[in-house]
NUDREN-965078 format. One record per residue (C-alpha): z, x, y; residue number from 1. Coordinates in nm, 3 decimals, decimal comma, always signed. Example, Ala and Ser with C-alpha at 12.3 -4.5 7.8 and 13.67 -1.06 7.14 Angstrom:
<recs>
{rec {+0,780; +1,230; -0,450}; 1}
{rec {+0,714; +1,367; -0,106}; 2}
</recs>
This chain:
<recs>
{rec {+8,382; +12,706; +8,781}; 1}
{rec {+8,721; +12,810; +8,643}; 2}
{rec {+8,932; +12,543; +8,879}; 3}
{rec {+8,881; +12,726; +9,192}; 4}
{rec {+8,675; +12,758; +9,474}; 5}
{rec {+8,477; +13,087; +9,429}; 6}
{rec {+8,215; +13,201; +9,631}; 7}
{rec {+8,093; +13,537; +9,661}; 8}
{rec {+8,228; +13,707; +9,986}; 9}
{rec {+8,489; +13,418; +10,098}; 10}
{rec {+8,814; +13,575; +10,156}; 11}
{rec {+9,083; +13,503; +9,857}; 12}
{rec {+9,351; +13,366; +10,112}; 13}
{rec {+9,086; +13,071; +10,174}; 14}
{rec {+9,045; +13,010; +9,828}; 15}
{rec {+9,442; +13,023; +9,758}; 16}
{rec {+9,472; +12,744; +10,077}; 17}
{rec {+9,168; +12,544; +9,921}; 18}
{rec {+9,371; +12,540; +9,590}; 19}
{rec {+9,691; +12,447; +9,776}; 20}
{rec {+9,465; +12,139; +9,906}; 21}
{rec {+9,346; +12,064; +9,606}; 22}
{rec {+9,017; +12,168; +9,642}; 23}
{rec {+8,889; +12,353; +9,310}; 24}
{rec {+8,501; +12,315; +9,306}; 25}
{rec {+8,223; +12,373; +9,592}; 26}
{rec {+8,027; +12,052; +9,678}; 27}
{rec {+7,631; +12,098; +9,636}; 28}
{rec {+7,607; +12,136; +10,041}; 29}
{rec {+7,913; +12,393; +10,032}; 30}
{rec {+7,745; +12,560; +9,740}; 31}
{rec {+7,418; +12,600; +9,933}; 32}
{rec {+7,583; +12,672; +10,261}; 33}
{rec {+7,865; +12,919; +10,255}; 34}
{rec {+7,701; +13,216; +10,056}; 35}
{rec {+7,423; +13,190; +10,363}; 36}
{rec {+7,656; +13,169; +10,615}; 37}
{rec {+7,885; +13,431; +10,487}; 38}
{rec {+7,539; +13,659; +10,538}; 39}
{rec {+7,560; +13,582; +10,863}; 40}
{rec {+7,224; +13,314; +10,875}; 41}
{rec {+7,203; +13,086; +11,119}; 42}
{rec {+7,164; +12,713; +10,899}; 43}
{rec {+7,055; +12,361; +11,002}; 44}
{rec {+7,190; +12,165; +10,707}; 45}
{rec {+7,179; +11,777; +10,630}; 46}
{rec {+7,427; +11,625; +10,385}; 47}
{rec {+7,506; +11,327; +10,393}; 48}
{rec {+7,861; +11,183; +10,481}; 49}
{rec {+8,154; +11,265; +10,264}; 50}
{rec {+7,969; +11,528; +10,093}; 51}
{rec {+8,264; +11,801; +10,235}; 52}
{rec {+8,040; +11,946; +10,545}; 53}
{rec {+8,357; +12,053; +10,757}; 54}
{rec {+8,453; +12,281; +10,462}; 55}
{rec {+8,062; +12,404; +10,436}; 56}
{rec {+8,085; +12,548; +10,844}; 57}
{rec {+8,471; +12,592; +10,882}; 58}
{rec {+8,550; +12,830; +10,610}; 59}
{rec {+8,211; +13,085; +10,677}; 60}
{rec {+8,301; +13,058; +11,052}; 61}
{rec {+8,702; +13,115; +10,942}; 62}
{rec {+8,542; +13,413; +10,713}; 63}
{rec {+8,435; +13,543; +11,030}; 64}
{rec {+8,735; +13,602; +11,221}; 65}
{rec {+8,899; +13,950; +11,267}; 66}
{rec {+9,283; +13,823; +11,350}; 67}
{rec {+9,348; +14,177; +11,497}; 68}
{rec {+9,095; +14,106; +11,761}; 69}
{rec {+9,209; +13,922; +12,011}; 70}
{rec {+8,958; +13,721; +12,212}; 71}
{rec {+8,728; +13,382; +12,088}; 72}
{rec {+8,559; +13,459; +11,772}; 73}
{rec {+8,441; +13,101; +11,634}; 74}
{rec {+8,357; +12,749; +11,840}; 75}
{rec {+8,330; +12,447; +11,705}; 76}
{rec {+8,170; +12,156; +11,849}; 77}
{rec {+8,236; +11,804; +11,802}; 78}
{rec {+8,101; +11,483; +11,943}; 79}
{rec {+8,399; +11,314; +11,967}; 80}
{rec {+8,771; +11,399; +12,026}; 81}
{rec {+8,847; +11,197; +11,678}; 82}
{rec {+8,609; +11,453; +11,491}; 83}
{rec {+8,739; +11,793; +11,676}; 84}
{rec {+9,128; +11,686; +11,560}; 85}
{rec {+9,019; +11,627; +11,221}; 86}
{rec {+8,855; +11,997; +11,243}; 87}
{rec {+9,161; +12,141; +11,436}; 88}
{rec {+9,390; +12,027; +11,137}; 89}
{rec {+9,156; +12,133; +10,849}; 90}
{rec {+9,175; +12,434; +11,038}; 91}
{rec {+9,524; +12,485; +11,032}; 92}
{rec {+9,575; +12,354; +10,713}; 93}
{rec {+9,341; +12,659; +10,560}; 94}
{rec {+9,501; +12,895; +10,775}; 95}
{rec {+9,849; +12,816; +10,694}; 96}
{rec {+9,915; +13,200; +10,534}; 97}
{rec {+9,710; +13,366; +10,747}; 98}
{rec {+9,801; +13,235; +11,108}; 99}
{rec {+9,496; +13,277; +11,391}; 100}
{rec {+9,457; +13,106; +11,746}; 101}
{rec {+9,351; +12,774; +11,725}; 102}
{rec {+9,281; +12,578; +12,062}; 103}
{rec {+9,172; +12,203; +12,107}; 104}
{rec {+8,967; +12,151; +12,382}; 105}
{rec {+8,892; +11,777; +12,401}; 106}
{rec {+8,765; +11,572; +12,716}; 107}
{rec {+9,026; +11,295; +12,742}; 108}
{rec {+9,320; +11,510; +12,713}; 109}
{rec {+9,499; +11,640; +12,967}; 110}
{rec {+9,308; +11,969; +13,158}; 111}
{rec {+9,611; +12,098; +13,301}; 112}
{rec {+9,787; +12,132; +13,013}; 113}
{rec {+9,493; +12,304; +12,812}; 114}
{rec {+9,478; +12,521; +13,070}; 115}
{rec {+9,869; +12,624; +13,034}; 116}
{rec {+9,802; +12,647; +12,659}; 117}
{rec {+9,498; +12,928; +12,767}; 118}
{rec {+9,736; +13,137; +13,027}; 119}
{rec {+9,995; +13,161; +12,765}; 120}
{rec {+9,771; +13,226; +12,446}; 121}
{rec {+9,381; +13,311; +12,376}; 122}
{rec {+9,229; +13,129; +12,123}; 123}
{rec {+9,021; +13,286; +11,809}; 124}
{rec {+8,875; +13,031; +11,674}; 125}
{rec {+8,849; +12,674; +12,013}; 126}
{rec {+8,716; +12,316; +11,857}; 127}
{rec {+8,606; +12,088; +12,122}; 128}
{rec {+8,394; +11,863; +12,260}; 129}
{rec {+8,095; +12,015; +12,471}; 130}
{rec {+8,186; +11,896; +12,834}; 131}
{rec {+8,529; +11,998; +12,799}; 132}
{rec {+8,445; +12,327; +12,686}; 133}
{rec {+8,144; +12,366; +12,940}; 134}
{rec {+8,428; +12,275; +13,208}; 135}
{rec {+8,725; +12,582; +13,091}; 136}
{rec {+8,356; +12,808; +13,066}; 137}
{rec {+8,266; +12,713; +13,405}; 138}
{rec {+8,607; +12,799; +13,484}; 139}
{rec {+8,582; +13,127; +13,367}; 140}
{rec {+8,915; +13,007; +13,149}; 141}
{rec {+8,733; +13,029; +12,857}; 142}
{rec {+8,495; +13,378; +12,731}; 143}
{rec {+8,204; +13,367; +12,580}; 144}
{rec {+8,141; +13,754; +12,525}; 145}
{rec {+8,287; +13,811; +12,198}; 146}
{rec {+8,171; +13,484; +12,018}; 147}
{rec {+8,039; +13,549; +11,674}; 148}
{rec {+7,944; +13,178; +11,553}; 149}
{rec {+7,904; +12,866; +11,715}; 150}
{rec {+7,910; +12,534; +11,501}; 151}
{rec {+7,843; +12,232; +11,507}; 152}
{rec {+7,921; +11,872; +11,395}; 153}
{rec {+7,715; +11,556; +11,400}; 154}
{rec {+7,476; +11,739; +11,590}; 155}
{rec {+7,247; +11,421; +11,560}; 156}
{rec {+7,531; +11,226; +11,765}; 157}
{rec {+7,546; +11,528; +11,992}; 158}
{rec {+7,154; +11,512; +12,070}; 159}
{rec {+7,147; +11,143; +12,103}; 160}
{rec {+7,405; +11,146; +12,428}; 161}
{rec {+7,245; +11,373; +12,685}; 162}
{rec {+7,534; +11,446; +12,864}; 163}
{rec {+7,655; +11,609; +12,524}; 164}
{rec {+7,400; +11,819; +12,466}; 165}
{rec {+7,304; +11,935; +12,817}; 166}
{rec {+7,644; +12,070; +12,807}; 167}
{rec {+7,618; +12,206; +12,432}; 168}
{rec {+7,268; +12,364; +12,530}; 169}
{rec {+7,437; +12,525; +12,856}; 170}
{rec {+7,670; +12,693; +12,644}; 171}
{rec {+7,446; +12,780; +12,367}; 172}
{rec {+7,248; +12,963; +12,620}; 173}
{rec {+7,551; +13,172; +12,792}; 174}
{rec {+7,668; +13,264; +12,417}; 175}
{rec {+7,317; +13,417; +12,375}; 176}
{rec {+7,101; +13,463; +12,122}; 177}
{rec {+7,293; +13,756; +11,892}; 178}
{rec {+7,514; +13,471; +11,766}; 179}
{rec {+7,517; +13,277; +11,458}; 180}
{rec {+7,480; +12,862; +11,517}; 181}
{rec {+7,555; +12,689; +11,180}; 182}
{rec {+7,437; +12,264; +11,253}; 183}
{rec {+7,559; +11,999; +11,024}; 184}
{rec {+7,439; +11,640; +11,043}; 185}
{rec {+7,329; +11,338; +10,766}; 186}
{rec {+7,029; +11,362; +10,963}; 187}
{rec {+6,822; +11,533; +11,235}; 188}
{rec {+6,502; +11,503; +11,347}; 189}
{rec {+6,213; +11,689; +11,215}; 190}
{rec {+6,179; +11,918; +11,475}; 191}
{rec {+6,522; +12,002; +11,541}; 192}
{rec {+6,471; +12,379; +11,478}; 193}
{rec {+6,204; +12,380; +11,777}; 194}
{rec {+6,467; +12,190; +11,973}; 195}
{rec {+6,721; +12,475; +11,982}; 196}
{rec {+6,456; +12,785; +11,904}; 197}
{rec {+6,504; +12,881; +12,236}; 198}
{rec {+6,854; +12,988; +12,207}; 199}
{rec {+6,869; +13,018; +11,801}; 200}
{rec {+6,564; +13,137; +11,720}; 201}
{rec {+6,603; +13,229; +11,345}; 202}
{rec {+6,730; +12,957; +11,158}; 203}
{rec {+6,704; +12,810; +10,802}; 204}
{rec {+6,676; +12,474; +10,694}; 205}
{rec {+6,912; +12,320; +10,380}; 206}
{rec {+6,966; +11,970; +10,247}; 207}
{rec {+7,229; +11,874; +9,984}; 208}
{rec {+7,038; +11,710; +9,683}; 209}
{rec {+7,035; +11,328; +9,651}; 210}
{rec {+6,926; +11,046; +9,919}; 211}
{rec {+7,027; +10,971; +10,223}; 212}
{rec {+7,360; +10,764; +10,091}; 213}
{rec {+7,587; +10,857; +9,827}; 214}
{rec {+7,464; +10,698; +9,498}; 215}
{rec {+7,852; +10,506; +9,402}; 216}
{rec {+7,787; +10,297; +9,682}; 217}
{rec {+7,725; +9,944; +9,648}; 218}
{rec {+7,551; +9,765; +9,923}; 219}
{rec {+7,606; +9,364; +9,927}; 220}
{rec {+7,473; +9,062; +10,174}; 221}
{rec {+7,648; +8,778; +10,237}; 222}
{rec {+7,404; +8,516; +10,452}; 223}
{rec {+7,641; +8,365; +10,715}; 224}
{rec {+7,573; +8,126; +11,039}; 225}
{rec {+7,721; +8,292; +11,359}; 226}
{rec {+8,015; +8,114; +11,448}; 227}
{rec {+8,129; +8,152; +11,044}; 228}
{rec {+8,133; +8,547; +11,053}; 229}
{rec {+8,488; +8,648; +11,155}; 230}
{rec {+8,606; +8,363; +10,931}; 231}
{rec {+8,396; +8,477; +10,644}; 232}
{rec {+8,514; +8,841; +10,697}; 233}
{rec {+8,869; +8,657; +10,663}; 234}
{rec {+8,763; +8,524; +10,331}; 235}
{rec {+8,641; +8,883; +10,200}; 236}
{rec {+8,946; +9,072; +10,287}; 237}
{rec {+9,136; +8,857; +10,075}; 238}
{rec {+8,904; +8,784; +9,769}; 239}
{rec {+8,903; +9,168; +9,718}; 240}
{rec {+9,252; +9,247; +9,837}; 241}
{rec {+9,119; +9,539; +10,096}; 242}
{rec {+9,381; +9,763; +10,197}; 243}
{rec {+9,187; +9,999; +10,369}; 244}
{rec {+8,857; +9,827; +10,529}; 245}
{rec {+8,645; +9,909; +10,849}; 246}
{rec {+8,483; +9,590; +11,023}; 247}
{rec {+8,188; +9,684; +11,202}; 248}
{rec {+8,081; +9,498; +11,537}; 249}
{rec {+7,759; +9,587; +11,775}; 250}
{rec {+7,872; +9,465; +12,093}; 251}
{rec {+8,155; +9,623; +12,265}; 252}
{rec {+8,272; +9,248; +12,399}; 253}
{rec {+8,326; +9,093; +12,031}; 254}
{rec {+8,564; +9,375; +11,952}; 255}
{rec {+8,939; +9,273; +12,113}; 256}
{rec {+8,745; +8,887; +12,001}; 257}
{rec {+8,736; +8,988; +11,640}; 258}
{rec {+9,049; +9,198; +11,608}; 259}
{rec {+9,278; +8,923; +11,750}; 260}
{rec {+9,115; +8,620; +11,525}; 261}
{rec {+9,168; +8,845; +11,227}; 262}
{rec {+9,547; +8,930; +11,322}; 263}
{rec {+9,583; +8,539; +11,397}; 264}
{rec {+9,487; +8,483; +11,034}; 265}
{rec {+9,762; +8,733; +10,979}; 266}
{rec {+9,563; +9,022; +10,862}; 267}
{rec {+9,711; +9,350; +10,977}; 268}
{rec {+9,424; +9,492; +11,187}; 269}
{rec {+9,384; +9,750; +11,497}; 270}
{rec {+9,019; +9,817; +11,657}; 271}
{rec {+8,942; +10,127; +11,761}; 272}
{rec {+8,676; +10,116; +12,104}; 273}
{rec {+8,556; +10,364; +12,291}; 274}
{rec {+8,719; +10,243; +12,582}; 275}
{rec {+9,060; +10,285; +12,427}; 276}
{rec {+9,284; +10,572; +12,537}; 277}
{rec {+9,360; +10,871; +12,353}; 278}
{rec {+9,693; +10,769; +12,282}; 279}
{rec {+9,576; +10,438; +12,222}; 280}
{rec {+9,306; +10,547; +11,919}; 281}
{rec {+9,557; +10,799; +11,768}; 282}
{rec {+9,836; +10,495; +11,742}; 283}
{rec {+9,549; +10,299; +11,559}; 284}
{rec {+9,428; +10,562; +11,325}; 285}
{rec {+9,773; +10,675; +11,239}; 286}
{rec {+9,856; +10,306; +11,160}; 287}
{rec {+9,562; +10,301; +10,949}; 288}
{rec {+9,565; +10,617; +10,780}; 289}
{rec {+9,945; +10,524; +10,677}; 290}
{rec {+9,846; +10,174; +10,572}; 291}
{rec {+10,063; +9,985; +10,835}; 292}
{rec {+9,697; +9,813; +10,904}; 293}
{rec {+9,467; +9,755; +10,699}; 294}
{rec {+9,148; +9,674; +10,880}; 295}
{rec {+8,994; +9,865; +11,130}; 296}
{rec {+8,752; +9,686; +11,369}; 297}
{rec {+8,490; +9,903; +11,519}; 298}
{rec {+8,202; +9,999; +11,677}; 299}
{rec {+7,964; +10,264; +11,601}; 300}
{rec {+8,021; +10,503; +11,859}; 301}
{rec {+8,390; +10,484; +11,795}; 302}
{rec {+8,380; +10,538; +11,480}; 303}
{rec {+8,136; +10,794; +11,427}; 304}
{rec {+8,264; +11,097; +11,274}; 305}
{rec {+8,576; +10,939; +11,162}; 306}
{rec {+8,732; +11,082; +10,845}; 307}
{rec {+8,957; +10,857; +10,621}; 308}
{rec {+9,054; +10,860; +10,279}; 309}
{rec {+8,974; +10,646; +10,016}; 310}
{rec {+8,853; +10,361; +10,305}; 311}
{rec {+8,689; +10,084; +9,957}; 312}
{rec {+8,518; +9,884; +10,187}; 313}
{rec {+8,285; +9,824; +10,510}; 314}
{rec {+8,217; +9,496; +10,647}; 315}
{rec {+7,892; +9,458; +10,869}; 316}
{rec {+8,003; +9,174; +11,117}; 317}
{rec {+7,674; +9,233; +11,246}; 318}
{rec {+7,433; +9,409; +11,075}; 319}
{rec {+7,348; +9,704; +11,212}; 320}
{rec {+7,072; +9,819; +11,500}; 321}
{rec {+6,909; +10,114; +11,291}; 322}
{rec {+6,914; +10,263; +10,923}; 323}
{rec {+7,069; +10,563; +11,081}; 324}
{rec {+7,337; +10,332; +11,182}; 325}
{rec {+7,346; +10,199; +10,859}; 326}
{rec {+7,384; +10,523; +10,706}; 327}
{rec {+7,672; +10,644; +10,914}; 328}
{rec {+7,855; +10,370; +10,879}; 329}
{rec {+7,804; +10,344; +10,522}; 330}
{rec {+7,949; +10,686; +10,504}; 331}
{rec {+8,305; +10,586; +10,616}; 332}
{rec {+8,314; +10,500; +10,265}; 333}
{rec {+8,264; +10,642; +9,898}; 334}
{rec {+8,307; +11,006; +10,029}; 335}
{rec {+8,432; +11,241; +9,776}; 336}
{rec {+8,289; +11,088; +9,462}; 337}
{rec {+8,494; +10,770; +9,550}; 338}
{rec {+8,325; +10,378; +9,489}; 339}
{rec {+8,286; +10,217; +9,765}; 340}
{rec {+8,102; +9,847; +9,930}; 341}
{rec {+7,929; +9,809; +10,208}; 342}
{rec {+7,917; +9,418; +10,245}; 343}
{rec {+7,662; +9,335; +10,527}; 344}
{rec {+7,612; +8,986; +10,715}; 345}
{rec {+7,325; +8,846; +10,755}; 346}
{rec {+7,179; +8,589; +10,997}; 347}
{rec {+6,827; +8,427; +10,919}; 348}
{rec {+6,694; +8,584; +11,228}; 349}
{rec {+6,824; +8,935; +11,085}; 350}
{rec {+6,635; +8,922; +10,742}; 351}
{rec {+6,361; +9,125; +10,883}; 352}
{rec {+6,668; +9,411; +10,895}; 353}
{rec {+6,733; +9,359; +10,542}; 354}
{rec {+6,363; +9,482; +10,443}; 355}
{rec {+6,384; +9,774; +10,701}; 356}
{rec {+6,716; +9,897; +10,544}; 357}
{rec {+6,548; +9,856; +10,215}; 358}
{rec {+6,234; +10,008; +10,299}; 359}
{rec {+6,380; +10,366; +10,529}; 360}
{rec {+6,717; +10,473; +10,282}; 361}
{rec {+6,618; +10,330; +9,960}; 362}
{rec {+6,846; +10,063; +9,880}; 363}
{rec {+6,916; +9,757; +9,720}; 364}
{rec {+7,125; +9,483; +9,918}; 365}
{rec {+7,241; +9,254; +9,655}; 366}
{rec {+7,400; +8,844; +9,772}; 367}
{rec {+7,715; +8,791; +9,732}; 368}
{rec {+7,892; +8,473; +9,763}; 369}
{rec {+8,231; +8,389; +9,793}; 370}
{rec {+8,361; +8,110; +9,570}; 371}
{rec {+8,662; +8,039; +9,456}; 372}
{rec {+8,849; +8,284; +9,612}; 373}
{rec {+8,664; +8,533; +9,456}; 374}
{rec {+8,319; +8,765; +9,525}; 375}
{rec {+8,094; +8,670; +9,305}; 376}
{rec {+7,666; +8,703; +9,213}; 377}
{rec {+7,693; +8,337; +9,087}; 378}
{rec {+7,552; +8,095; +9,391}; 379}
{rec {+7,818; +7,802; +9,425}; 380}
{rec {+7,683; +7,477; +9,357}; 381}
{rec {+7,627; +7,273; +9,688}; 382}
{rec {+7,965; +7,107; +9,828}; 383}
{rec {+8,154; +7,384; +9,750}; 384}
{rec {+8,185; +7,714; +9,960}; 385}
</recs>
């Protein structure tokens, strides 16, 4: 590579924007993907998190589009409205010189006004989430006809909510066959290709190289007792100074619980629920992004797909349900080629987790104690904590 981002076949204006972004060298998954997708092949491909999968689908599917033609062209599916704005902006950031249609067409935002935006201009290239976009289809406000490709994003979140991807299949099947579907995910199931052979019958299977988890990662324990978790989490936030730290909790109940202990302790910290508002999610990721907070408390549906820079650490409050949950969380952090630690609490009655994390991604969880003030491998002598 000679500091830029050349692949055979992408369109120089891309690689000028990528440049601009300062984006000089394909990742391994871009590297596999985008010369097949340029082709025109339709690609299930597993990377895992922070390997640069929105560039490996977004600039083949950007390649794509003939801006003298005006109707949809490219449409990108998301699982959640947090995931479709990062797309929408990555979008617009690449396209910058070379202006197309862009519409956002999230569930949760306001249908009227989408529908103003679609009377008064026809999108190119529409990111959204699949009920929303099922609902402007159904509507007739939004044409499938001249659709070339159809992505995808987290399609493993997409197939675990049904309602998702009922309404992802339903449009998969009006777009027909003729198009190209390019899938992204850390992981899918095995027989994912079967899953969708009925409406994309001729697909190819990649993975990036590596495991499951980015290998600069380092995964910690720290054995607590319930009722000392928040306060431990307290202590770990300040023994490694985290300015930028997601706290992860299972049960939608602890969350506002957690979030207003930590601020009590005076630790500047948002959550982020599911149950939030739009506006409400946006004012906490903004905060964080800008480092006016520096915790985020969340749980793993709300922050699935979420895309932050140089995030350093993840706290497990409670461990979590499944090493797919592991993984996804884990991949809030590290992305890039960045370090990152995942710091996990553990309960006696959770060891048995420990082993099955161990055992399904292929990781050490070293202990950690905190003593001192300080994170450290040495075990502090009894009396002192």
């Amino acid at each position: 590579m000679r500091g830029t981002f050349e692949i055979d076949g992408l369109p120089s204006m891309y690689q000028e924007a990528l440049s601009k972004m300062g984006v000089s060298e394909p990742t391994d998954i871009q590297a596999k993907m985008i010369p097949e997708a340029l082709q025109g092949q339709s690609i299930i491909a597993r990377s895992q998190t922070g390997t640069g999968k929105t560039l490996a689908f977004l600039l083949p599917a950007l390649a794509k589009i003939n801006s003298k033609e005006k109707g949809l062209q490219v449409l990108i599916l998301a699982p959640t409205q947090e995931l479709a704005m990062q797309i929408v902006e990555v979008a617009r950031e690449l396209t910058k010189e070379a202006p197309i249609e862009i519409g956002s067409f999230i569930g949760g935002a306001n249908v009227k006004r989408q529908l103003e935006r679609l009377k008064k201009k026809k999108p190119q290239l529409a990111v959204g989430t699949p009920g929303r976009v099922l609902e402007l289809v159904d509507m007739k406000k939004l044409k499938l006809h001249e659709l070339k490709v159809v992505a995808v994003d987290e399609a493993d979140r997409m197939l675990g909510e049904k309602s998702s991807w009922d309404a992802f299949t339903e449009i998969a099947k009006r777009a027909g066959r003729d198009r190209q579907f390019l899938f992204v995910s850390a992981t899918l199931p095995d027989d994912f290709a079967d899953m969708i052979a009925s409406f994309a019958p001729f697909t190819v299977e990649m993975e990036a190289e590596g495991g499951l988890l980015v290998d600069h990662i380092e995964h910690l324990l720290i054995r607590v007792e319930a009722r000392e978790r928040v306060d431990m989490a307290r202590k770990l936030i300040h023994a490694e100074k985290i300015e930028k730290g997601i706290v992860f909790v299972n049960q939608l109940e602890k969350l506002a619980e957690t979030t207003e202990k930590l601020v009590y302790r005076k630790i500047k910290a948002a959550s982020l629920s599911s149950d939030s508002t739009k506006q409400e999610r946006e004012k906490a990721l903004n905060q964080f992004r800008k480092g006016d907070i520096h915790i985020l408390v969340a749980t793993d549906i709300a922050a699935r797909g979420l895309d932050v820079d140089d995030v350093t650490h993840i706290i497990q409050l409670d461990p979590p349900a499944s090493p797919d949950s592991y993984l996804h969380r884990a991949g809030r952090t590290g992305r890039m080629g960045k370090e990152g630690k995942v710091v996990t609490f553990i309960e006696r009655k959770d060891e048995y987790k420990v082993e099955k994390y161990k055992r399904e991604l292929g990781i050490e969880l070293d202990e950690r104690f905190i003593a001192g003030g300080v994170l450290t491998s040495e075990k502090p002598k009894t009396g002192k904590r």
